[in-house]
Residue frames as qw, qx, qy, qz and C-alpha x, y, z in Angstrom:
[[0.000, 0.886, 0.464, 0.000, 0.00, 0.00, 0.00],
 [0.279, -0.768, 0.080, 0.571, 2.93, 2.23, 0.75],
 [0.571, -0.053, 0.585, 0.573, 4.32, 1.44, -2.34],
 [0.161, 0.754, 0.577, 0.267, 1.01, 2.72, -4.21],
 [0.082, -0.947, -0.247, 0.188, 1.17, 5.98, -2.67],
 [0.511, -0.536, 0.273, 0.615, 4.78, 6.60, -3.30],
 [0.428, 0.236, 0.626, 0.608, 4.22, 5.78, -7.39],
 [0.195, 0.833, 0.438, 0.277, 1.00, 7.99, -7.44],
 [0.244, -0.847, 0.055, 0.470, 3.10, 11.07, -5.40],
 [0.376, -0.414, 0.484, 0.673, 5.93, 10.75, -8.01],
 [0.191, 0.742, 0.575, 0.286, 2.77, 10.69, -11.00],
 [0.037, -0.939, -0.342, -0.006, 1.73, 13.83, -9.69],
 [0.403, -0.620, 0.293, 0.606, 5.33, 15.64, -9.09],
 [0.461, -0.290, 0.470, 0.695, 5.90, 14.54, -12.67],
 [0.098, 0.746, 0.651, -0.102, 3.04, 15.83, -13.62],
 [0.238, -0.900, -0.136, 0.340, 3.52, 19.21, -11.80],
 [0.380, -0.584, 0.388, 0.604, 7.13, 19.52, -13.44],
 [0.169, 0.176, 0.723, 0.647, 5.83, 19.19, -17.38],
 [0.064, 0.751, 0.655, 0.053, 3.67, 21.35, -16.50],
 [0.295, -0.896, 0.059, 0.326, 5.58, 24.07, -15.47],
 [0.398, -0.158, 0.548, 0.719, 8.21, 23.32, -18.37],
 [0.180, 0.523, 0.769, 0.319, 5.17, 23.50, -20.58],
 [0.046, -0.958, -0.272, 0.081, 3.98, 27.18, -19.20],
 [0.531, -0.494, 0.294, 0.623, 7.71, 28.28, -19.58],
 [0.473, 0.064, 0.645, 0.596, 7.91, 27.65, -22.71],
 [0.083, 0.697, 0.697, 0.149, 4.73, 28.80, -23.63],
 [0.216, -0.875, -0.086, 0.425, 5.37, 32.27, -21.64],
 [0.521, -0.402, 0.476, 0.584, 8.61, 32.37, -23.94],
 [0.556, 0.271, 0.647, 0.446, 7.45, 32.02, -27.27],
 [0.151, -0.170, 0.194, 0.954, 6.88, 35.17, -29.34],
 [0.268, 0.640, 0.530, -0.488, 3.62, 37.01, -29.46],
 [0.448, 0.313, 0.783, 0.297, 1.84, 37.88, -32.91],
 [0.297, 0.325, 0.124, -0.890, 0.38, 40.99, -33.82],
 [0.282, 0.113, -0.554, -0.775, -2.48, 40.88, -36.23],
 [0.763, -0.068, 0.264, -0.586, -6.28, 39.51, -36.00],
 [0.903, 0.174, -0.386, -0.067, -4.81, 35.86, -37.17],
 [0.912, -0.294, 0.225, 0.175, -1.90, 35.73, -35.41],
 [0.725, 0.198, 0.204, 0.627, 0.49, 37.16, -38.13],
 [0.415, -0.428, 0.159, 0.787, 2.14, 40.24, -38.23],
 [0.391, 0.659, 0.582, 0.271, 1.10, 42.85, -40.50],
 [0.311, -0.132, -0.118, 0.934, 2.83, 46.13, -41.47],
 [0.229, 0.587, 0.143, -0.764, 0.70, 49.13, -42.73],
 [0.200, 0.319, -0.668, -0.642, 1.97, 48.96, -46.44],
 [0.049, -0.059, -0.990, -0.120, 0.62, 45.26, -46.44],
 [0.184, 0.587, 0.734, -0.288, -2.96, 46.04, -45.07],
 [0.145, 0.618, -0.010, -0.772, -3.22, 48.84, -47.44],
 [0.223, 0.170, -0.824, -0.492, -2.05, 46.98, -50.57],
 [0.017, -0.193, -0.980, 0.047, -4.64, 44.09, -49.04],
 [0.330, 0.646, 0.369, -0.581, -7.57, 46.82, -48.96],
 [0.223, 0.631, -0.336, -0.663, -6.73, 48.02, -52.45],
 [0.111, -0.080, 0.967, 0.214, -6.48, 44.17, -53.74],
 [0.186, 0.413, 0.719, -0.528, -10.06, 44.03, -51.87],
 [0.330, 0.633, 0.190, -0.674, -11.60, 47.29, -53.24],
 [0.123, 0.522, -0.574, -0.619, -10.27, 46.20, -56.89],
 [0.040, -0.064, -0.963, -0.257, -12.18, 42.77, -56.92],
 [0.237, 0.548, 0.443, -0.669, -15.22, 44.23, -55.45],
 [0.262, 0.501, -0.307, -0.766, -15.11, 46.37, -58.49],
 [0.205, 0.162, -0.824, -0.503, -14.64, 43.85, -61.08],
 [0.071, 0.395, 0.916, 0.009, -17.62, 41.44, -59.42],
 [0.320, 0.580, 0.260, -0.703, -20.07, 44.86, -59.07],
 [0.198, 0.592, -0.275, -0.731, -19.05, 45.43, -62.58],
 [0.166, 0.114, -0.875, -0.441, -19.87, 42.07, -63.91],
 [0.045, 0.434, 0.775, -0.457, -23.13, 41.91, -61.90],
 [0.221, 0.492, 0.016, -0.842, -23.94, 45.02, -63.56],
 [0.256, 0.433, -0.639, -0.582, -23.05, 44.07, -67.17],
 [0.016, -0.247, -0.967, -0.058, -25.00, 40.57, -66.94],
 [0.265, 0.637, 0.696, -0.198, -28.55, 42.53, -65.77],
 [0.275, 0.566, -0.299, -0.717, -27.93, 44.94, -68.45],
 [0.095, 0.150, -0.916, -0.360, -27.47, 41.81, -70.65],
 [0.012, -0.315, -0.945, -0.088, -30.31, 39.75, -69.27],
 [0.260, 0.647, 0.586, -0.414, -32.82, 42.85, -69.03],
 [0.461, 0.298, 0.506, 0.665, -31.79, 44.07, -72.67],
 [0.215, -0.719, -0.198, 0.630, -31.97, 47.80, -71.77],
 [0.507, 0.582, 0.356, 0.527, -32.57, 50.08, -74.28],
 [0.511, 0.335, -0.100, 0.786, -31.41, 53.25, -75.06],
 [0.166, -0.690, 0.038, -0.704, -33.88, 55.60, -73.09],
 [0.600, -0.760, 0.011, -0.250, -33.21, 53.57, -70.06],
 [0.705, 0.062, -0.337, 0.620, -29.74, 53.18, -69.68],
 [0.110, -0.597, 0.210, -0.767, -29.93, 57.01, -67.41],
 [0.830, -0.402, -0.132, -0.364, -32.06, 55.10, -65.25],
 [0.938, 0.004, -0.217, 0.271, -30.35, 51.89, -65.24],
 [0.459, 0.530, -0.352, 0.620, -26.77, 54.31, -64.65],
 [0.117, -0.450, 0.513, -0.722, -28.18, 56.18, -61.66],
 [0.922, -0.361, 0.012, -0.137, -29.72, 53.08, -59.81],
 [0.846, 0.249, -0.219, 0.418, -25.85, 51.80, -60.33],
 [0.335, 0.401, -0.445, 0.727, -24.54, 54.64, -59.27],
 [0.600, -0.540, 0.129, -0.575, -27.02, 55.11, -56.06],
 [0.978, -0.160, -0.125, 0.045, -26.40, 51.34, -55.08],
 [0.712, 0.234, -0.464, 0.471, -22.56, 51.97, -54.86],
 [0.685, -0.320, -0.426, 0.496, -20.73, 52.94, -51.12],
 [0.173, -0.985, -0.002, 0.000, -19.81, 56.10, -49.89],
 [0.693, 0.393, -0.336, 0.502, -15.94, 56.68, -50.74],
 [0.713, -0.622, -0.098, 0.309, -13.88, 56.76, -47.42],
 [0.124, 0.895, -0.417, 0.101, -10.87, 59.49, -47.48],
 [0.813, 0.197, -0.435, 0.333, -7.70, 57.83, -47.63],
 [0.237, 0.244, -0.662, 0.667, -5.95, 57.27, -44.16],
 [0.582, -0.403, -0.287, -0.645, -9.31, 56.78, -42.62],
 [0.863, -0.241, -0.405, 0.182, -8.72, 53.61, -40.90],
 [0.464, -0.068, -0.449, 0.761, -5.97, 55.34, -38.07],
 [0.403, -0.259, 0.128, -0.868, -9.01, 57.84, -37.46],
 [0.853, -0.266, -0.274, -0.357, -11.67, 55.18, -37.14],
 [0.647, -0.263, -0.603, 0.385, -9.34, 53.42, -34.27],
 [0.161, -0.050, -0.397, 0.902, -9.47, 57.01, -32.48],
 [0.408, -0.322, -0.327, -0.789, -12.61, 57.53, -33.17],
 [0.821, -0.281, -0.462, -0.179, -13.18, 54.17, -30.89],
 [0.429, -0.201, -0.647, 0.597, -11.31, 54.93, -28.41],
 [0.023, -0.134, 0.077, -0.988, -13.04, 58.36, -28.22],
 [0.532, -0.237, -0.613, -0.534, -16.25, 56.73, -28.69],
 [0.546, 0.206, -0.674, 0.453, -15.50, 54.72, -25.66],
 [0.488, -0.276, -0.591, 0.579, -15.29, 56.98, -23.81],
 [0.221, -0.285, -0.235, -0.903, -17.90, 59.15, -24.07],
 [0.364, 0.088, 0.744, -0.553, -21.17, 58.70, -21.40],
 [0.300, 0.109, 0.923, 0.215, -23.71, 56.46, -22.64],
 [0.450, 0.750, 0.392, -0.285, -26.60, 59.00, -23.68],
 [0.116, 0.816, -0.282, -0.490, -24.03, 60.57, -26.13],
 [0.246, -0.122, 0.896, 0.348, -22.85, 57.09, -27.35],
 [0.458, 0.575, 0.678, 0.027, -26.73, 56.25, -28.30],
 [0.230, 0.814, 0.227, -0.482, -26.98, 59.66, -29.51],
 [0.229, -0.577, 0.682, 0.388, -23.79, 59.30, -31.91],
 [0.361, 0.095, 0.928, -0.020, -25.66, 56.01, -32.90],
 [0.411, 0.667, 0.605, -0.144, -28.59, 57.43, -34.01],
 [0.048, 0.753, -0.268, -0.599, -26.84, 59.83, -35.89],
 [0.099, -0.225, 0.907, 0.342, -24.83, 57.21, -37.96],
 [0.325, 0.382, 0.857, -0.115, -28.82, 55.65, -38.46],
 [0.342, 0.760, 0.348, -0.429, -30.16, 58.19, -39.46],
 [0.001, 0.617, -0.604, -0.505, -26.98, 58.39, -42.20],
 [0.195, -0.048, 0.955, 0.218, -27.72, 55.34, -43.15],
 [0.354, 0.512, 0.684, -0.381, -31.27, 55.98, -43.51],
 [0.299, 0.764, 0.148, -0.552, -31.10, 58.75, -45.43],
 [0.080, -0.318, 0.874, 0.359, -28.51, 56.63, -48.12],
 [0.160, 0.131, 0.973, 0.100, -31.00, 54.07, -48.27],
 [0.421, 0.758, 0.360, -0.344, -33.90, 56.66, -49.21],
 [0.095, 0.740, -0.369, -0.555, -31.70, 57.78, -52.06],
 [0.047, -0.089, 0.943, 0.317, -30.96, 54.13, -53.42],
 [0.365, 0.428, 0.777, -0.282, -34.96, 54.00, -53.22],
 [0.397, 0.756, 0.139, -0.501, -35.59, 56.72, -55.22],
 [0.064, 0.558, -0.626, -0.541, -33.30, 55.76, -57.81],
 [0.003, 0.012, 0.969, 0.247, -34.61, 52.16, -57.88],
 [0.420, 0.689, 0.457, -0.373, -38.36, 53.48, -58.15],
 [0.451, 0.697, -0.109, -0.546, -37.09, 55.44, -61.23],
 [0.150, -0.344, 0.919, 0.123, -35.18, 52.68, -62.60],
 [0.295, 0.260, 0.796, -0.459, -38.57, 50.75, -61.85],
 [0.339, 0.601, 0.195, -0.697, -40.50, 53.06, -63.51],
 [0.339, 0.674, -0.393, -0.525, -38.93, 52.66, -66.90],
 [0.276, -0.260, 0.925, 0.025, -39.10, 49.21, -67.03],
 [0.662, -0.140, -0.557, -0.482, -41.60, 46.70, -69.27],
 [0.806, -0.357, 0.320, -0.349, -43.12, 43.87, -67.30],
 [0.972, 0.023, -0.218, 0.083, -41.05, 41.46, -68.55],
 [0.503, 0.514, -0.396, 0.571, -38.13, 43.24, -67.65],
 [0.403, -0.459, 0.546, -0.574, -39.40, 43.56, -63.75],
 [0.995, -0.029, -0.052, -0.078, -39.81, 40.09, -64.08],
 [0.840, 0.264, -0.299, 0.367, -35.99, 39.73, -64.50],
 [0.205, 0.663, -0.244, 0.678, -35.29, 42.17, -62.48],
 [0.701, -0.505, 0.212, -0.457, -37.28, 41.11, -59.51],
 [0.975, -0.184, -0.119, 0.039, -36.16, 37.58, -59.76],
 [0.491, 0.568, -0.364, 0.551, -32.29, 39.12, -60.30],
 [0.161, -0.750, 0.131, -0.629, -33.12, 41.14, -57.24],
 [0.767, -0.501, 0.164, -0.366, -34.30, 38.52, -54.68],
 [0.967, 0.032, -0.235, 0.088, -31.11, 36.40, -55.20],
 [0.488, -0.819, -0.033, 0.299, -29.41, 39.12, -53.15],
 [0.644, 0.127, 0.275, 0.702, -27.09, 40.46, -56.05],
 [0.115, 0.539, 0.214, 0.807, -28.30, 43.82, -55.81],
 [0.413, -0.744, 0.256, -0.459, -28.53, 46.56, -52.29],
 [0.869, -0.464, -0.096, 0.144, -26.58, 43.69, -50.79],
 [0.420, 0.794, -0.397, 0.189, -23.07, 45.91, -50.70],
 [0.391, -0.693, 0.416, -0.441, -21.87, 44.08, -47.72],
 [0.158, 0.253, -0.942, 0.154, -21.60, 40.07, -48.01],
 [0.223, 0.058, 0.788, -0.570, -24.57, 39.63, -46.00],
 [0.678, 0.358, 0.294, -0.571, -27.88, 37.78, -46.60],
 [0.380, 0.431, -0.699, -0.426, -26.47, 35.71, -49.54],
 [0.928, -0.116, -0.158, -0.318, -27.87, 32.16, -49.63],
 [0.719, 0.000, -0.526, 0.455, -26.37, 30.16, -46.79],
 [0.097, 0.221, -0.548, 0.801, -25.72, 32.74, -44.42],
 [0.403, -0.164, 0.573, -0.694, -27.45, 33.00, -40.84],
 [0.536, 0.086, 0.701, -0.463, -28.78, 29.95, -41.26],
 [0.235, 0.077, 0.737, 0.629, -29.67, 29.91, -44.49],
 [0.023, 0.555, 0.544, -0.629, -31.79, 32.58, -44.89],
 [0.196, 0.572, -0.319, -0.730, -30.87, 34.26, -47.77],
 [0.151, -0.057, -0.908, -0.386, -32.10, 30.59, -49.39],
 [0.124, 0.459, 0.874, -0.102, -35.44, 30.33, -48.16],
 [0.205, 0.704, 0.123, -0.669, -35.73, 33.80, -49.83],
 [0.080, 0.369, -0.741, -0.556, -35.22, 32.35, -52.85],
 [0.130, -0.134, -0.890, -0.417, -37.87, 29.85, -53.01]]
């Protein structure tokens, strides 16, 4: 019996001591910057926005050029057709934005909390007033359509290739949601 207790003490000791080599190390090893884990100068996330903002482009612009294609637009509504295109596209950010927007959050922060909501609703009400503008374009847009063309246009619409500027709602996401809006 003594014997038993002696093996399980030295267990646990050697335990205790690969454990403590094991946090050493661990303490030791060199820390990462970057939201993976990798290092990441300025230059690089800039180039990697610009990479970004450049493929964006190209899919917007082949999104475009297909429902032009598949709603065979004629000449008196290509205006239309332009400013729905051009309503639908982002607000351009000033370059060097991103090292404001991290002061902005710290500023944000630390502001009391009626001033944060208030701040909030500001930014809503920005957003609001964007998204009455993309309406009014896609009413005139709308307007100048046949019915067969809002047929294509509607069915174009609900497969989330158009006002979606963001990734979101695409078939699969949350749950697949953006698929049971499809059928």
């Amino acid at each position: 019996m003594n014997t038993l207790r002696k093996q399980i003490l030295v267990a646990f000791a050697a335990v205790g001591f690969a454990g403590a080599a094991f946090a050493q190390t661990a303490a030791t090893a060199p820390v990462q910057e970057g939201r993976h884990g990798h290092a990441v100068t300025a230059e690089q996330r800039a180039a990697h926005h610009a990479e970004r903002q450049a493929k964006r482009a190209e899919r917007q612009a082949a999104r475009a050029a297909k429902l032009r294609a598949d709603l065979k637009l004629t000449a008196q509504q290509e205006p239309a057709f332009a400013a729905f295109l051009a309503a639908g596209k982002p607000a351009q950010r000033p370059q060097g934005q991103g090292a404001a927007k991290a002061g902005e959050r710290g500023q944000f922060a630390a502001l009391p909390a009626p001033q944060r909501m208030e701040r909030m609703i500001d930014r809503q009400k920005q957003r609001t007033a964007r998204m009455e503008a993309r309406l009014a374009a896609l009413n005139n847009f709308y307007a100048v359509l046949t019915p067969e063309q809002k047929k294509v246009f509607d069915s174009q619409a609900m497969r989330g290739g158009f006002g979606n500027h963001h990734g979101h709602g695409g078939p699969g996401h949350h749950g697949g949601r953006g698929a049971a809006l499809q059928s």
